[in-house]
C-alpha positions, -999 to 999 in steps of 0.1 A, spaced: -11 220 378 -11 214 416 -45 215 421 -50 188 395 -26 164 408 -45 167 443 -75 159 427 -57 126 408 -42 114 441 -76 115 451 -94 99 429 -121 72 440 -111 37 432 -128 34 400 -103 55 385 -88 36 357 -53 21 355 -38 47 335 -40 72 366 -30 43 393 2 54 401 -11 89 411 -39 68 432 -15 51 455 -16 82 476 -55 76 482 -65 78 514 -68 39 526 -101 40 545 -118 59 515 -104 36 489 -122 9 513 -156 28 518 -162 35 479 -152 0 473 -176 -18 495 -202 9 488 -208 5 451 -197 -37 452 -228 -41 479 -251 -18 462 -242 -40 425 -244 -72 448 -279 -62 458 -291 -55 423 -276 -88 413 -298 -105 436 -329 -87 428 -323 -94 393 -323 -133 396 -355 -132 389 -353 -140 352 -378 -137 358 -359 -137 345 -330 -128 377 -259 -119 341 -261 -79 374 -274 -64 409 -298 -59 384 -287 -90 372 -303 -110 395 -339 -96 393 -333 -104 353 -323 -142 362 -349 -147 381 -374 -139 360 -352 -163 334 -351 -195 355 -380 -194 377 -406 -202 356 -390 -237 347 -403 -256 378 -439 -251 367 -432 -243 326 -440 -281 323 -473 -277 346 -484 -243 327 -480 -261 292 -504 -287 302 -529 -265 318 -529 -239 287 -540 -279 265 -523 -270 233 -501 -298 237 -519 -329 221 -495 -354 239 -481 -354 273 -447 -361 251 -453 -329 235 -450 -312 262 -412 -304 264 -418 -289 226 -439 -259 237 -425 -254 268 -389 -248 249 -409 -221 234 -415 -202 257 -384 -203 279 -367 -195 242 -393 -164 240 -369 -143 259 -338 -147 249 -347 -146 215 -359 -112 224 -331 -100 241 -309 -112 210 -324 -84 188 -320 -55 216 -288 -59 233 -263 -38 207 -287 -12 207 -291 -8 245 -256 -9 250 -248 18 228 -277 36 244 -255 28 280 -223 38 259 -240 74 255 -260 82 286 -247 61 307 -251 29 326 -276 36 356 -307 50 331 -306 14 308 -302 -1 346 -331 15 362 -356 13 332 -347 -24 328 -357 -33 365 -387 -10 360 -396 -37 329 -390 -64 352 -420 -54 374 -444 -50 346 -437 -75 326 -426 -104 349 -467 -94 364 -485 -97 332 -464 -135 324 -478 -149 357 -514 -133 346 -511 -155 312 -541 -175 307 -526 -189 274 -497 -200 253 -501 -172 233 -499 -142 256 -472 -161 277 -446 -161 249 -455 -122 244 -451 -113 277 -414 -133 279 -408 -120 242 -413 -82 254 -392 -85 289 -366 -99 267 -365 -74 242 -371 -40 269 -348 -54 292 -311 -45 281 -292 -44 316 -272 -72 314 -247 -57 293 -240 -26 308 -240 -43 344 -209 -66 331 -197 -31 316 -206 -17 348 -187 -41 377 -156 -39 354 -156 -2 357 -162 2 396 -136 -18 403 -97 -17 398 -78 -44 378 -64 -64 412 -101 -64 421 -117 -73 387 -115 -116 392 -140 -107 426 -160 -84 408 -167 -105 378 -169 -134 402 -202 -113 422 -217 -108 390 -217 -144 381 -224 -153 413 -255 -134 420 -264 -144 385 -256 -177 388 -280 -174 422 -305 -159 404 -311 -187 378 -307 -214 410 -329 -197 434 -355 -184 405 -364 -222 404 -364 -224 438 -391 -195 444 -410 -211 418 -413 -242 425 -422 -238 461 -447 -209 456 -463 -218 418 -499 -234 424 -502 -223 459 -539 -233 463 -530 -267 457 -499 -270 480 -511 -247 501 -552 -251 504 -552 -239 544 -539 -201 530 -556 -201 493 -586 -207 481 -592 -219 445 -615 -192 441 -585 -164 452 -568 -146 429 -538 -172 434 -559 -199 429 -573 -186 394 -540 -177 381 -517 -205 400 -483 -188 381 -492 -158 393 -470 -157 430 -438 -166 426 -439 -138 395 -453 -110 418 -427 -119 446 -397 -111 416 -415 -83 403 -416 -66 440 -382 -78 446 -377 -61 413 -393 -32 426 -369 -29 454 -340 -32 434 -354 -2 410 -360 22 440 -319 9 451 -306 25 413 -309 57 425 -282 56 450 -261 34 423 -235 60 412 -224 61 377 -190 52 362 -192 58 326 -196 97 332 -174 99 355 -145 83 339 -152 101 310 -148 136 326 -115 122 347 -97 108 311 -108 140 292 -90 156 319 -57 136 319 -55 135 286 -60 179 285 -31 177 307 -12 148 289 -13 166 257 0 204 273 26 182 288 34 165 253 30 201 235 52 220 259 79 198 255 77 188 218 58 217 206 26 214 180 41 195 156 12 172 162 31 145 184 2 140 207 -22 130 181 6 99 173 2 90 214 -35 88 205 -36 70 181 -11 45 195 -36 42 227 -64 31 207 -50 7 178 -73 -4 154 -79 -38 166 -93 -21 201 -115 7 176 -126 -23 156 -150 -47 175 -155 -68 151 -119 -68 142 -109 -75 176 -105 -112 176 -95 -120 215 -133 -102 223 -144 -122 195 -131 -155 202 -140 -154 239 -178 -145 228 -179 -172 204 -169 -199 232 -187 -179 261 -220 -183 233 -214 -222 231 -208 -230 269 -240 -204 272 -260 -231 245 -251 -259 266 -258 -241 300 -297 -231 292 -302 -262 276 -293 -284 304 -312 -256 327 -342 -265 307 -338 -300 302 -328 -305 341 -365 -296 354 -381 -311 326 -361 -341 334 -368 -342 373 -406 -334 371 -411 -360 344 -424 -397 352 -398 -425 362 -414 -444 327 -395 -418 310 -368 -420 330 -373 -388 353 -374 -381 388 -407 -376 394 -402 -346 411 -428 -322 421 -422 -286 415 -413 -280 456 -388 -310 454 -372 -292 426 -373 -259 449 -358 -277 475 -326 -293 453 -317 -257 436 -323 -239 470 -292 -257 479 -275 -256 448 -278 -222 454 -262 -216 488 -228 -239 476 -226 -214 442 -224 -185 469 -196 -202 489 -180 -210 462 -179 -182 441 -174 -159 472 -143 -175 486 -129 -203 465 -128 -187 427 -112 -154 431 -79 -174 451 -84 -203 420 -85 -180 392 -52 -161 405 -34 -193 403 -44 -209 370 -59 -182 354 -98 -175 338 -91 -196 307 -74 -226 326 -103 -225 352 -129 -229 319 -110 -256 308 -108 -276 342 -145 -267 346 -158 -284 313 -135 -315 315 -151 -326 348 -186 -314 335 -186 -341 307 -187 -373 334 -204 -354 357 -234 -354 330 -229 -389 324 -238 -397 356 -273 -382 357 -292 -410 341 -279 -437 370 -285 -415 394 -318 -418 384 -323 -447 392 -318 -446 424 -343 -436 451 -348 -423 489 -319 -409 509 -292 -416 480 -309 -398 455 -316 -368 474 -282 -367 485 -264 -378 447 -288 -351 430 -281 -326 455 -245 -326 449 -245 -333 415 -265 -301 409 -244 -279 433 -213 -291 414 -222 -290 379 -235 -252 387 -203 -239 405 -187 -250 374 -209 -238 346 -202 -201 364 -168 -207 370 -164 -209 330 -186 -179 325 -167 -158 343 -136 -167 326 -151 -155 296 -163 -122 311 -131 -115 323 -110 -116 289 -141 -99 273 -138 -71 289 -100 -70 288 -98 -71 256 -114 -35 247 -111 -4 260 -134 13 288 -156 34 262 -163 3 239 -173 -22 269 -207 -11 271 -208 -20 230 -191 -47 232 -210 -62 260 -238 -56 237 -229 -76 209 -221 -102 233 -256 -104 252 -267 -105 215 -247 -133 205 -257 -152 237 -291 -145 239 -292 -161 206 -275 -186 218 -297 -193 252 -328 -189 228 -318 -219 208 -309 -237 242 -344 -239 259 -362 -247 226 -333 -271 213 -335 -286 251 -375 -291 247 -372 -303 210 -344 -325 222 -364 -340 259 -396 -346 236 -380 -364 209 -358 -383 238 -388 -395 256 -402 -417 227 -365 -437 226 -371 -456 256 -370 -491 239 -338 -487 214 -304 -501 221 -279 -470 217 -284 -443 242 -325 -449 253 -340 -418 267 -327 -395 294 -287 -413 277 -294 -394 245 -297 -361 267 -269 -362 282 -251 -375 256 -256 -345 233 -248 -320 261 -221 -333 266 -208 -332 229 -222 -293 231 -196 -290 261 -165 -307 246 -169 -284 216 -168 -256 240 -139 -267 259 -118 -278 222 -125 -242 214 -110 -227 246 -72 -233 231 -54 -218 205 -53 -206 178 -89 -201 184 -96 -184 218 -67 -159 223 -62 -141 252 -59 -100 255 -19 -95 254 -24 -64 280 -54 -48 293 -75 -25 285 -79 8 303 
């Protein structure tokens, strides 16, 4: 019995809350070390996986980047595959394809995370980055509509780590720490879709921007898509090789709870005898809302807001480049792809201040669903307020579209992680790998109507130019917005309710 209460007190910090008190004799400079050691090896995957290329979560970021950094050019591949009959058109076809992989990931990510529930969360981490290289390659190689939606489609449906990352940083981390943990994943997330943009809009048709270095005849200049896609897929690459020194929670919480709970239940038998006692504790631990997913309506009420904020989000992430690189006619920037590399390169640096310093002291004092709230109420006039600042020009728009993209990013996250936070309060630690996976499923959905609504939606906005309510880029807005005060009428009771005490 000794020898298994020096092994509690020493636990590493992952160890769950049910064994903190025994973890307060930890030594203070290992607590530190295992800390910093698996939250920079998760903050490094985070940022390979922005790729979303889609880049969620170390291994988020080379997922989100392959996500977001094909929306600088998406407008400039659609026209150069010529299945769009009209320039109009356009936004239709390229919702498509940024829809392609969500939709994908809608109808895989229950099953991967029951796969991370079983064998744990680094295998479904490494083979999704590994998918990321491949994958990610052969969407830069497309030389048609066609074989572009495959390739998105496919990365979609094989790459399942966003779940068990989420899963993953609220299991490496104890509860005083979970606000900054779920705060890096959104953050390097959050990067990832901002600086996925960025590396593909300043490196997408390089022979063209960049004649001195390629040739039209180089491999870059016959597939002009191709280099911001291999630069994600090696970054990807890194972040794979990384996952081996990632260590596993699932595991090893498993084998530390089997253990207390051996010991628990000698304890409870000694005193009380077999009279069965300890099954009643069980029980009790695990109530049926908790063993019920689907039952368990806090989880379910914060996926069903986290899916509509998640709607609004990759809708305006599609519209917003669409939006920038279209003509002024249409009320649009005209942006090229590098000016829209250079406004999300900078949206990205203020989302990692922000999210680094300012949300983890904000969220302790009004809390993750008040911080949603706040967030969308000031999102709804910052929207408004894109269709003026259109028509401005020169210094004051780079500096008015600069700032309005920095802020209406910090807050989009700000409200995702919110959401993650009483998500994966709300169950216990062998069900979070499930229950992330129902809720990438529900989101993906949910993103995968966003880009193609968001196309439909800029299309069909773009022929309203001469009508009297809400012409053009107005209409846009105007219907994010409503999208967004859904969101944020959902956010109080009875309908989002928040878990009444955590879950080990």
């Amino acid at each position: 019995m000794a020898s298994f209460a020096f092994k509690i007190a020493y636990a590493p910090v992952y160890s769950y809350t049910h064994i903190e008190a025994q973890n307060q004799l930890c030594l203070k400079k290992d607590k530190i070390f295992l800390w910093h050691r698996a939250l920079c090896a998760y903050l490094v995957l985070r940022a390979l996986m922005t790729p979303y290329s889609s880049s969620h979560k170390a291994c988020f970021t080379p997922v989100s980047l392959p996500i977001s950094s094909l929306f600088p050019f998406l407008y400039f591949m659609i026209r150069d595959f010529h299945v769009a009959q009209r320039e109009e058109d356009i936004g239709y076809y390229a919702g498509y394809v940024g829809s392609a992989f969500m939709f994908g990931r809608a109808l895989t990510s229950v099953l991967w995370g029951m796969i991370a529930d079983r064998y744990g969360r680094k295998p479904v981490i490494f083979f999704g980055t590994i998918t990321v290289v491949i994958l990610n390659t052969l969407f830069g190689l497309s030389t048609n509509f066609w074989m572009a939606v495959s390739t998105r489609f496919l990365l979609g449906s094989l790459c399942g780590i966003l779940g068990p990352m989420r899963a993953y940083a609220s299991e490496i981390c104890r509860k005083e720490y979970q606000a900054l943990g779920m705060s890096i994943i959104s953050t390097s997330w959050g990067i990832g879709l901002v600086l996925g943009p960025a590396v593909g809009g300043f490196l997408a048709q390089p022979a063209e921007k960049y004649p001195q270095i390629f040739s039209e005849e180089s491999l870059f200049g016959r597939f002009p898509y191709l280099l911001p896609c291999l630069l994600i897929s090696i970054f990807a690459l890194g972040v794979s090789i990384l996952c081996f020194w990632l260590p596993e929670t699932l595991h090893m919480h498993t084998k530390d709870n089997e253990e207390l709970e051996d010991s628990n239940d000698a304890g409870e038998a000694t005193i009380n005898g077999p009279d069965g006692k300890q099954n009643m504790k069980k029980s009790e631990k695990y109530p049926p809302s908790q063993q019920s997913l689907l039952k368990n309506w806090p989880l379910m009420s914060s996926i069903i807001v986290y899916c509509v904020f998640q709607l609004h989000d990759m809708a305006y992430t599609e519209i917003f480049s669409l939006w920038a690189v279209s003509p002024r006619k249409y009320g649009g920037l005209s942006y090229s792809t590098a000016d829209i590399g250079e406004v999300l390169a900078m949206t990205g640096f203020g989302l990692l201040v922000f999210q680094l310093f300012v949300y983890p002291l904000v969220v302790r004092i009004f809390g993750p669903i008040m911080v949603s709230r706040i967030g969308a109420v000031i999102t709804i006039p910052l929207l408004s307020s894109y269709p003026f600042i259109a028509m401005l020009s020169g210094l004051s728009l780079t500096i008015l579209i600069n700032c309005a993209s920095i802020m209406k990013n910090v807050l989009s996250v700000s409200i995702t992680t919110g959401l993650f936070l009483l998500q994966n309060r709300a169950v216990t630690q062998k069900q979070r790998g499930a229950a992330n996976g129902i809720s990438m499923s529900a989101m993906s959905l949910s993103k995968a109507i966003g880009p193609a609504g968001g196309g439909s939606l800029f299309s069909w906005a773009q022929k309203r130019q001469n009508v009297f309510f809400l012409q053009g880029s107005h209409m846009v807005f105007f219907i994010l917005n409503i999208i967004e005060l859904i969101g944020l009428l959902m956010t109080f009771k009875p309908f989002l309710l928040e878990p009444a005490t955590d879950s080990s």
